[in-house]
N, C-alpha and C positions, 0 to 999 in steps of 0.2 A: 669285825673285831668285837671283842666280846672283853671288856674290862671287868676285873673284878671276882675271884673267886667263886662268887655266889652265881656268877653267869655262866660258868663251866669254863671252858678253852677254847684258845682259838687252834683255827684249823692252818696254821702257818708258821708254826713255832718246831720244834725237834720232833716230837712225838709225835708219831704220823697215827697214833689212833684216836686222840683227839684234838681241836682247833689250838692252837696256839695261845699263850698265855695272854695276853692282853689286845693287842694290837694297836694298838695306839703307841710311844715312848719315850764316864761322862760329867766332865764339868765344861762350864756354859761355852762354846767357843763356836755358835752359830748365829748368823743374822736372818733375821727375815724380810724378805720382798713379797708384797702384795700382786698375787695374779692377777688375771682379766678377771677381766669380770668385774600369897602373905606369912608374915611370919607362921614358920612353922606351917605348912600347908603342907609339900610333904607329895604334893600333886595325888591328892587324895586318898591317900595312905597315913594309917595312922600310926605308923611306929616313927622313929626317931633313928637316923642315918647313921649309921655304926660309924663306931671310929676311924675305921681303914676307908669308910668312903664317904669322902667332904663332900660339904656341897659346893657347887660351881660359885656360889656366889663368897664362901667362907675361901676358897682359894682364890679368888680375885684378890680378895684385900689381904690376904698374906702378900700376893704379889705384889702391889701397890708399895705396900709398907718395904718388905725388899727393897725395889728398886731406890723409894725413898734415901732406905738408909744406904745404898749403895752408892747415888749420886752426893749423897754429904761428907763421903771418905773418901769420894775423892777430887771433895774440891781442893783449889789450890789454898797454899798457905798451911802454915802448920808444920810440924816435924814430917819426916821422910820416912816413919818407919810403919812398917804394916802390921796386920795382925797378929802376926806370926812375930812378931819382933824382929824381923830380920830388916836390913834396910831398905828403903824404898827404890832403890836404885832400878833395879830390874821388873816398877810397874810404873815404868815412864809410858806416859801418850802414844809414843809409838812401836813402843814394845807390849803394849797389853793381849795376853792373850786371845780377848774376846774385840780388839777393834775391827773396825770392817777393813776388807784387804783390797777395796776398788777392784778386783775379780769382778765382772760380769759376770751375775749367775746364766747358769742356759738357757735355752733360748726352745732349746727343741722339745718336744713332747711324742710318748708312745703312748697312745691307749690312753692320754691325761695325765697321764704321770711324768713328768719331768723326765728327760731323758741327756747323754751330751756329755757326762761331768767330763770336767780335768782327770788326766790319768797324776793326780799328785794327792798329798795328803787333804787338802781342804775338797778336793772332788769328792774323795772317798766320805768326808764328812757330808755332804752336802747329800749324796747322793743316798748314804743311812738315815738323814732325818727327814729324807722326800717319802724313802721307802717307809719307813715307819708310819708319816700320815696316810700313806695308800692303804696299807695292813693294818690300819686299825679304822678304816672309812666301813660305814654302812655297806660298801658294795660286796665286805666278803662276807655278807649273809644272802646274795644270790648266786645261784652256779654259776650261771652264765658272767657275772662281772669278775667272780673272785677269780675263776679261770684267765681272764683276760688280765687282772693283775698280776696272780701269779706267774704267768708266761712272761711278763713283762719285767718281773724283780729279779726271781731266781735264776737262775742257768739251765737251761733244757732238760740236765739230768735230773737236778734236783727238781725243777719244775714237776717232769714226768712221776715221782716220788711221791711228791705231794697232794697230787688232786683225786687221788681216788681216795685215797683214807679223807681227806676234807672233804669229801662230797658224804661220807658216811657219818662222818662227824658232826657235820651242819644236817640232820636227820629234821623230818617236817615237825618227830617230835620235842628235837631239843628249841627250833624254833618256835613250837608254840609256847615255848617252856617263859622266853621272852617275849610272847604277844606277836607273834609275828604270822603271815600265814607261812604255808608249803615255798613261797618264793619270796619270801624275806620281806614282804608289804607289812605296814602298819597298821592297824585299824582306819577305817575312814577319820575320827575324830581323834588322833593322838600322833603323836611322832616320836618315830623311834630315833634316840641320839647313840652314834656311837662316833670318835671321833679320838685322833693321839694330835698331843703338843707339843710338840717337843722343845725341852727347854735351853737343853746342851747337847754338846757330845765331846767324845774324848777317843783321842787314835789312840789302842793299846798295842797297835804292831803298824807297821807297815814295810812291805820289800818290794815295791816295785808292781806287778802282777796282784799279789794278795795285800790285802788288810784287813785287821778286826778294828772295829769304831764300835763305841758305846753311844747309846742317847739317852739319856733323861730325859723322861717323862711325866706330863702329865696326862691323865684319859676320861672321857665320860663317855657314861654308858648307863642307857635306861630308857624308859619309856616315857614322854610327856604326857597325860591324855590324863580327863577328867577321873576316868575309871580307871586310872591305873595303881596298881599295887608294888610296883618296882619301878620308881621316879629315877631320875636322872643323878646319878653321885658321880662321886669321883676316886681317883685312885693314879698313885704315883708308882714309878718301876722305871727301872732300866734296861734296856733294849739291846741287847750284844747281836753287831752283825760279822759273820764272816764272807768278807767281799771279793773277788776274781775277776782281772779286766778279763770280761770276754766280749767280743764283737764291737769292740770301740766302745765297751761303756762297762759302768759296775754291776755288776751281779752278786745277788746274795747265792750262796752255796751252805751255810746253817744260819740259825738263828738263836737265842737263847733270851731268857729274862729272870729278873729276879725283881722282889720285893723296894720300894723307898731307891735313893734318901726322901724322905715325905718331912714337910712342915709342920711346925703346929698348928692346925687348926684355927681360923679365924672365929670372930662369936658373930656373926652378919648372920641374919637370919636365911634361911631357904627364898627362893623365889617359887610363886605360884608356877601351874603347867603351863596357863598360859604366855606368862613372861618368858619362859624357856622356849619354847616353842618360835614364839616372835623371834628370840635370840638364832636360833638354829638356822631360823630362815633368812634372817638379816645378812647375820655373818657369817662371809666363805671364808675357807680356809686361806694358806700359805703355799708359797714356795720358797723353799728354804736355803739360804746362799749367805758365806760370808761376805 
């Protein structure tokens, strides 16, 4: 996964001649379950993090503050009416879009990747913001893992579609472009992050067989290391999957992305490379289930 304009595309998005727009990626309607398992530093780079891409740490405390104010509207007490002015009626406790649905999420796994969903709408959701964190994982800057993800997401044909323009797209020289070598390693002393969060998602169709789900996202993507010149930012998009049950589970058959909705920008300072690094290491990712 390759976030971020300045990092080129990724090799998994519509346009088979180059990588797919983000890889990493709709309003909020996903839970997450936990799988197995200084100022201005800048990680040694002396410009200043353009606007389109926060730092990991300026988008924490946006979230923070969110949630904050999300948990204060809707404590009890008070008038019934929402932001929208209309009545509160229909964001009762157990009508809220985003509550957990006691679904078990899966259980199974291909390749690492979540495998299993429900053939219903909340499958389809679940199963676009699992895909989303695989397509946007460091593994599709080596052949050999993006091939084993791709085989795993997409559907055979689109699969077969995909991996030869991504294997020309991920070229040794667009990888060196991000510090990386010929097979997508980091320097000995630095870590490469590339990672999607997904914050929501939204079904914009569904019949049965097919459905398109959106996710919103959040991505990071960059390099941590003393010497580096392209530090870790961030970057928000939306992630359009078009899904097909095939073979008892969801397959992506296209994909698409576009720009935001993006926050404003928190004022928390950057974190050193080393903090980020430590962070990378510390924390695995998700499995995503309502």
């Amino acid at each position: 996964m390759s976030f971020g304009d300045e990092h080129g595309q990724h090799g998994h998005g519509n346009d088979p001649g180059r990588p797919a727009d983000d890889g990493f990626g709709g309003m909020g309607q996903t839970r997450t379950r936990l799988p197995d398992g200084g100022a201005g530093d800048g990680y040694g780079g002396a410009r200043r993090p353009q606007r389109s891409s926060r730092s990991l740490i300026a988008m924490v405390g946006v979230v923070v503050l969110l949630i904050a104010a999300i948990a204060f509207a809707n404590r009890g007490g008070g008038d019934d009416t929402d932001a929208s002015g209309k009545g509160g009626a229909d964001n009762a406790p157990g009508t809220d879009p985003t509550a957990a649905s006691g679904v078990k999420p899966v259980t199974g796994k291909n390749g690492g990747i979540p495998s299993g969903f429900a053939k219903d709408e909340q499958g389809a959701e679940s199963a676009a913001s699992n895909y989303a964190v695989a397509l946007g994982s460091d593994g599709m800057f080596n052949s050999d893992s993006r091939h084993r993800i791709v085989d795993t997401i997409y559907t055979p044909a689109a699969a077969a579609k995909l991996k030869g323009p991504q294997d020309e797209a991920y070229s040794p020289e667009f990888l060196a472009k991000l510090g990386l070598d010929a097979k997508g390693n980091a320097p000995a002393d630095s870590t490469f992050v590339s990672r999607t969060v997904p914050v929501g998602t939204k079904v914009e169709s569904f019949a049965g067989d097919t459905a398109k789900v959106s996710v919103w996202y959040t991505g990071l993507i960059g390099m941590s290391g003393p010497d580096s010149t392209d530090p870790v930012n961030t970057t928000w998009k939306t992630w359009t999957f078009d899904l097909q049950w095939t073979a008892d589970d969801w397959r992506v058959t296209a994909d698409s992305q576009k720009d935001g909705p993006a926050p404003v920008p928190g004022d928390i300072a950057a974190s050193t490379a080393d903090e980020i690094s430590k962070a990378v290491d510390e924390y695995g990712g998700f499995t995503y289930a309502r």
